[in-house]
VEXDREN-2710 file (C-alpha; in Angstrom, 1 decimal):
% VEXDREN-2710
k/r/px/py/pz
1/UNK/0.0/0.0/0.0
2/UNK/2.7/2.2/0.8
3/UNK/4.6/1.5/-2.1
4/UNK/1.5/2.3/-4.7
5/UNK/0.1/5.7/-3.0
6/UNK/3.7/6.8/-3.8
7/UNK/4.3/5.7/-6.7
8/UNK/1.0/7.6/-7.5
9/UNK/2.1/10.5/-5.5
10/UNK/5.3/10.5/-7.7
11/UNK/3.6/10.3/-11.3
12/UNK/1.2/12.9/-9.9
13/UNK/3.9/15.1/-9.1
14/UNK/5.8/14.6/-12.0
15/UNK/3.2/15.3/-14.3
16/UNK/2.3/18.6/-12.7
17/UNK/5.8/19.5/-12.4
18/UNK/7.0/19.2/-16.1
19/UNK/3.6/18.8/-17.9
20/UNK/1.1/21.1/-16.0
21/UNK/-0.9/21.5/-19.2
22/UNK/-1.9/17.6/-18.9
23/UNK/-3.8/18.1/-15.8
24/UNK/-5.3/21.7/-15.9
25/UNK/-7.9/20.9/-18.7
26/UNK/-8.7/17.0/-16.6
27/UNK/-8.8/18.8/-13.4
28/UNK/-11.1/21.9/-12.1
29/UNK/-9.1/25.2/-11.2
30/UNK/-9.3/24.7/-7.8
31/UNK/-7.7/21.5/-7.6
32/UNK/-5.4/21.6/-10.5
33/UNK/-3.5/25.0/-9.4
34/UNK/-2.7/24.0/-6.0
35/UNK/-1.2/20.7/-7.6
36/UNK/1.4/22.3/-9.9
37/UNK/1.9/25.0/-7.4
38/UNK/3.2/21.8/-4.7
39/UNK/4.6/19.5/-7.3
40/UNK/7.7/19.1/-5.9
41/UNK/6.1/18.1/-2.4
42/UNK/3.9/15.9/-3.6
43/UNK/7.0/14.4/-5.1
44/UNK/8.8/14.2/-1.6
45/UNK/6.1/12.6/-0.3
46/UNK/6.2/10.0/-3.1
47/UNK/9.9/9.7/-2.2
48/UNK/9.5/9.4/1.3
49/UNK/6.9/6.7/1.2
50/UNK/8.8/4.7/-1.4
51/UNK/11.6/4.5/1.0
52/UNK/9.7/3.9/3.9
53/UNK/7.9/0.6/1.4
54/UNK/11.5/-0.2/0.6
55/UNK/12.7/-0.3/4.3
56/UNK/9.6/-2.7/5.3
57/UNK/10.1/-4.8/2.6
58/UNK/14.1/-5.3/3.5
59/UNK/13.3/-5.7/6.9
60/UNK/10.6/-8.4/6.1
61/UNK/13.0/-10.3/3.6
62/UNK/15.9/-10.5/5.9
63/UNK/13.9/-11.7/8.6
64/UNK/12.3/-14.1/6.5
65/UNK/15.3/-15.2/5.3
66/UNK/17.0/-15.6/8.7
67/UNK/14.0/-17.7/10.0
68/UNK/14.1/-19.7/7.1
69/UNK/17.2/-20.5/6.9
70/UNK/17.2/-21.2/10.9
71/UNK/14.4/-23.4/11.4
72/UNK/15.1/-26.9/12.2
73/UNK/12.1/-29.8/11.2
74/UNK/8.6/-29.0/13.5
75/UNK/9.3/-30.8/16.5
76/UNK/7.0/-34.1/17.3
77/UNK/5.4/-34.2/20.6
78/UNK/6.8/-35.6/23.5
79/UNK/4.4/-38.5/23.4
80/UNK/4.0/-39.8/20.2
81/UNK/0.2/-39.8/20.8
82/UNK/-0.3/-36.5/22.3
83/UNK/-1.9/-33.8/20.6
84/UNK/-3.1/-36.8/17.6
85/UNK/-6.5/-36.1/18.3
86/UNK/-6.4/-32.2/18.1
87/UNK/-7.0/-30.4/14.8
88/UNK/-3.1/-28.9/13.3
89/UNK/-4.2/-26.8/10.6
90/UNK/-3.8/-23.2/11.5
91/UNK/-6.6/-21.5/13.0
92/UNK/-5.8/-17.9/12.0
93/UNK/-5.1/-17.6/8.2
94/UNK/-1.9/-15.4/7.2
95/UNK/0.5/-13.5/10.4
96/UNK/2.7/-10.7/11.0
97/UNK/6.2/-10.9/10.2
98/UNK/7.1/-9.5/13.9
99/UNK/5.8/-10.0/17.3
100/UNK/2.7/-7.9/17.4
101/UNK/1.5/-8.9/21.3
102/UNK/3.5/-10.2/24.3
103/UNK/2.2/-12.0/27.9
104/UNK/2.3/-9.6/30.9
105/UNK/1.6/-10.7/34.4
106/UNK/-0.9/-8.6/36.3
107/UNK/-0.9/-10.5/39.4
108/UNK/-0.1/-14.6/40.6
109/UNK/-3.7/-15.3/39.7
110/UNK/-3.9/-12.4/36.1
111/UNK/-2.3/-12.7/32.4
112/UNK/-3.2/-10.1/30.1
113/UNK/-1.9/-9.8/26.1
114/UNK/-1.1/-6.8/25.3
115/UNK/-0.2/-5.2/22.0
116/UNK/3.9/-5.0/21.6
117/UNK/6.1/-1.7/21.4
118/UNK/6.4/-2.9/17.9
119/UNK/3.0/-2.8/17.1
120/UNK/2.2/0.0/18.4
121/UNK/4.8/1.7/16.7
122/UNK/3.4/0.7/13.7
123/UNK/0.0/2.0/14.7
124/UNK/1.8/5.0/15.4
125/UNK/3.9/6.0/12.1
126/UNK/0.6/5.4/10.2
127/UNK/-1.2/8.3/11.9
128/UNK/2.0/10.5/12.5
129/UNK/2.8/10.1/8.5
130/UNK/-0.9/10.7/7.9
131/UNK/-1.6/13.5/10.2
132/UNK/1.6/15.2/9.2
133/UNK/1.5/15.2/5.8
134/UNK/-2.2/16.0/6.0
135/UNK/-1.6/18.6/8.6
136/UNK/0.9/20.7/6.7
137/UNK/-1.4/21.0/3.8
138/UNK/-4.3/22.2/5.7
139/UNK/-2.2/24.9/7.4
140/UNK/-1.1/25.8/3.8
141/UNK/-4.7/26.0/2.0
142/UNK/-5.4/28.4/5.4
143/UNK/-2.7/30.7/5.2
144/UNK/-3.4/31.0/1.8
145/UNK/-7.2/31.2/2.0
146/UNK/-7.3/28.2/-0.3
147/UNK/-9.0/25.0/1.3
148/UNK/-9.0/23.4/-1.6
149/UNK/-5.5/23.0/-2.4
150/UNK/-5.5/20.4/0.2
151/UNK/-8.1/18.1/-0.4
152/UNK/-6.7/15.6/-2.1
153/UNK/-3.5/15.3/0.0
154/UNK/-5.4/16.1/3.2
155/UNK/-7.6/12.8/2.7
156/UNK/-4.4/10.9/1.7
157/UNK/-3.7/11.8/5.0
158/UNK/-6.9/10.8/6.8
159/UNK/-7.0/7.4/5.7
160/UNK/-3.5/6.4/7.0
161/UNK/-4.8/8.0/10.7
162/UNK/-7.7/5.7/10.5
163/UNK/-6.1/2.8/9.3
164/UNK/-3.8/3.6/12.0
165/UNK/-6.3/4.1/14.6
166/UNK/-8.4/1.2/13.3
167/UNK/-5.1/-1.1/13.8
168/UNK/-4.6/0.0/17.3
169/UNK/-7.8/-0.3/18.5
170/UNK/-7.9/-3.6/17.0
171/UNK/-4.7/-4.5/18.7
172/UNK/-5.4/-3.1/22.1
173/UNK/-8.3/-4.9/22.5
174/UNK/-6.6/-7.5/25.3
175/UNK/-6.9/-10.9/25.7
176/UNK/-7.3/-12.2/29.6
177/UNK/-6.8/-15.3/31.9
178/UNK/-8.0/-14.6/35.3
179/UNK/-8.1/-17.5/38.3
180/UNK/-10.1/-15.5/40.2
181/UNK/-12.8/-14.9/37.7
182/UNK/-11.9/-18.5/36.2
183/UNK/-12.1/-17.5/33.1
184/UNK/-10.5/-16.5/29.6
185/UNK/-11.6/-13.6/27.2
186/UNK/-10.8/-11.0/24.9
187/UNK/-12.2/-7.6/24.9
188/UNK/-12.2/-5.2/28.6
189/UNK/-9.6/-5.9/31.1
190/UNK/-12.0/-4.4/33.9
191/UNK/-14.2/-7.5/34.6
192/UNK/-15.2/-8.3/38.3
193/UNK/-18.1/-9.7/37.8
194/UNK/-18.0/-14.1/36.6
195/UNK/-21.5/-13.1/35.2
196/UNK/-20.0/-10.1/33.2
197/UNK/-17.5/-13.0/31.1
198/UNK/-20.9/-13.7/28.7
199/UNK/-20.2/-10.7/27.4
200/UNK/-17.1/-11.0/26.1
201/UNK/-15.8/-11.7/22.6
202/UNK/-13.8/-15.8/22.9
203/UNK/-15.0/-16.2/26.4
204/UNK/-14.4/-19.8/27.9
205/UNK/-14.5/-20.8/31.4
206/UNK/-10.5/-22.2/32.1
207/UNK/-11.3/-25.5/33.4
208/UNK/-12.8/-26.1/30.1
209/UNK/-9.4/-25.4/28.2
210/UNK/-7.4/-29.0/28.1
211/UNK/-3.7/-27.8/26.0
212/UNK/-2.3/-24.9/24.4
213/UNK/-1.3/-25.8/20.8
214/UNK/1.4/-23.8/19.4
215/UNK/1.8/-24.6/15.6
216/UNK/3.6/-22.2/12.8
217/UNK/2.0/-21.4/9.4
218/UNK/4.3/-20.3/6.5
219/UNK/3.6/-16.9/4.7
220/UNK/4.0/-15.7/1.3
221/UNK/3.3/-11.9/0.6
222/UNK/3.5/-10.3/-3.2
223/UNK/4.8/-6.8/-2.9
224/UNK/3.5/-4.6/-5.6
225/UNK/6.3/-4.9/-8.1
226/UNK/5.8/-8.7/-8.3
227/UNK/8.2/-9.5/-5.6
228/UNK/7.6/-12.3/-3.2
229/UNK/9.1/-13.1/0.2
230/UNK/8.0/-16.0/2.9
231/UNK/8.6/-15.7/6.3
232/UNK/7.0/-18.4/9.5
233/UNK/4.2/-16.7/11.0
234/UNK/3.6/-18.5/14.7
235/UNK/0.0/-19.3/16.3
236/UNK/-0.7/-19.8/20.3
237/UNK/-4.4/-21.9/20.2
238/UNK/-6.2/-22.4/23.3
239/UNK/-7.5/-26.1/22.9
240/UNK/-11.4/-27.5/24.6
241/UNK/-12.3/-30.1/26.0
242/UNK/-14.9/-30.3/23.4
243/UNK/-12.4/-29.8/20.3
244/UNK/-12.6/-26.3/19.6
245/UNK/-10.0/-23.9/19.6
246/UNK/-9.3/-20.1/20.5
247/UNK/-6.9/-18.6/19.0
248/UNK/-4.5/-16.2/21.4
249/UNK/-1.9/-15.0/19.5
250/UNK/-0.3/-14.8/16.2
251/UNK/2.8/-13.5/15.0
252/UNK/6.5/-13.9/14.0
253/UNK/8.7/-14.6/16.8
254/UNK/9.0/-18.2/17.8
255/UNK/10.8/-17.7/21.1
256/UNK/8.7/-15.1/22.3
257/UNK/4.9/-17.4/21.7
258/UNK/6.6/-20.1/23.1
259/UNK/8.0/-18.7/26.3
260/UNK/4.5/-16.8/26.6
261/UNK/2.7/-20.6/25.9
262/UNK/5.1/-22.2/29.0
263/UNK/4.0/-19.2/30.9
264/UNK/0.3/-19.4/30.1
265/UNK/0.3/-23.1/30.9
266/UNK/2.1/-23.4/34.1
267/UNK/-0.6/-20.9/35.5
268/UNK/-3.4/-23.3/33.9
269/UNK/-1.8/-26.5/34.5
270/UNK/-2.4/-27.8/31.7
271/UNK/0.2/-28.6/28.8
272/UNK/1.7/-27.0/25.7
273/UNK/1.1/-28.9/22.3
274/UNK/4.1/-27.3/20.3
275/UNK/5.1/-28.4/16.9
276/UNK/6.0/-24.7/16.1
END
C-alpha cells in the first residue's frame, strides 16, 4: 500500500511539475493549481513513502530469510500420541512478520496480552505520517485562503490516521486469563463480575481449556512490483475439552509465543502442544 500511493504520488507530481498543461484541462481550477503549485512536495512525499515501502520490505525479507534459513524440522510431541486427536491446521489464516503482542503478568492469579512496542509503533507511524502530511497542507490552504488545495493530500492523509487508529484499537483490545474470575476472554480488562464473562468476545470458562497448541503457518506476501518473500508466522491456540479452539496470538517470533505458551500453561496446569 505504501509502495502504490507513492508511486501515484510520484507520477502525480511529475506530471504537474514538467507537464502542468496535462492536468489543468482534466482537473477543475481549484484542484489543478494547487497541484502544480506543490509539485515538488507531492514528489517528496512519493519519495519518502517509497523509501519507507522499501525499508519494510528489506526488513521483512531479511527476517524471513534468517528464520528460514534457521528453522530446524517441527518438532514431534513428546508422546508420540499427544496432541493426535487435536485439529493442526492453522486457526488464523496469514501472520505478521514480527511480534505484534507479548504476555504480561498482572498479578499470581492475572495474564493479560497486550499489544507490543512494535506494534504499536506501527500504529503510530501510520497516523504521525498521515496527520503530518495532512496537517501541513491544511495549514497551507489556510494561510493561503485556499482550502482546496488540500483536499486531495489532506484525505491521503486521513485514511493512514484511520487505518492507523483502526489497527490500534484492533490490537489493544486484550486478551485475559483470570483465576479469580476462572475465566478466559478478549475484549475489557476491567471485569469483576463471573457473570459479566458472557459478554465478552472468545469467552471460555479455564477449566474447560485441556492444551495450548502452538503450531507455525508459512507466509507468502507479493509486494507490488511482483516481488515475493515467505517468512513463518507462529500461532498460540487455546484447545477445549470439546475440540474447539481459540486462537490467542499470532505472530512472528518463535521464542517469544513459546516462552509466553510455557507461561500461560504453568498458571493453567495444563500442557503445551508445540510443533511450532
Amino acid at each position: 500500500m505504501l509502495n502504490l500511493l507513492g508511486t501515484l504520488a510520484l507520477i502525480v507530481g511529475a506530471v504537474a511539475l514538467f507537464a502542468p498543461s496535462i492536468i489543468q484541462p482534466l482537473l477543475p481550477a481549484g484542484l489543478a493549481g494547487p497541484l502544480v503549485e506543490h509539485a515538488k512536495l507531492l514528489i517528496g512525499l512519493g519519495i519518502a513513502l517509497k523509501v519507507i515501502a522499501s525499508v519494510v520490505r528489506i526488513r521483512k525479507n531479511v527476517g524471513a530469510g534468517y528464520r528460514l534459513g534457521q528453522q530446524q524440522p517441527a518438532a514431534e510431541p513428546a508422546q508420540p500420541s499427544e496432541g493426535d486427536d487435536i485439529d493442526w491446521t492453522p486457526l488464523e489464516e496469514g501472520g505478521s512478520n514480527f511480534k505484534t503482542h507479548h504476555l504480561v503478568q498482572v498479578s499470581s492469579s492475572r495474564l493479560e496480552v497486550r499489544p507490543s512496542i512494535q506494534m504499536l509503533l506501527v500504529c503510530a507511524l501510520f497516523m504521525v505520517l498521515g496527520g503530518g502530511v495532512g496537517g501541513v497542507f491544511v495549514v497551507i490552504g489556510i494561510r493561503d485562503g485556499d482550502l482546496m488545495q488540500a483536499v486531495i493530500p489532506g484525505l491521503m492523509g486521513l485514511v493512514f490516521v484511520l487505518a492507523g487508529a483502526l489497527l490500534l484499537k484492533s490490537a489493544s483490545k486484550r486478551r485475559v486469563f483470570d483465576l479469580s474470575l476462572g475465566g478466559y476472554w478478549r475484549g475489557s480488562a476491567k471485569l469483576s463480575d463471573p457473570r459479566a464473562l458472557t459478554a465478552q468476545t472468545d469467552w471460555v470458562r479455564l477449566q474447560d481449556i485441556k492444551a495450548i497448541q502452538l503450531l507455525r503457518e508459512g507466509v507468502t506476501s507479493t509486494s507490488d512490483n511482483g516481488r515475493r518473500s515467505s517468512y513463518w508466522s507462529y500461532e498460540m491456540n487455546l484447545v477445549l475439552n470439546d475440540g474447539r479452539r481459540i486462537n490467542v496470538m499470532d505472530h512472528g517470533k518463535q521464542a517469544s509465543i513459546r516462552h509466553d505458551a510455557e507461561v500461560i500453561g504453568r498458571l493453567l496446569g495444563v500442557p503445551v502442544l508445540d510443533r511450532s
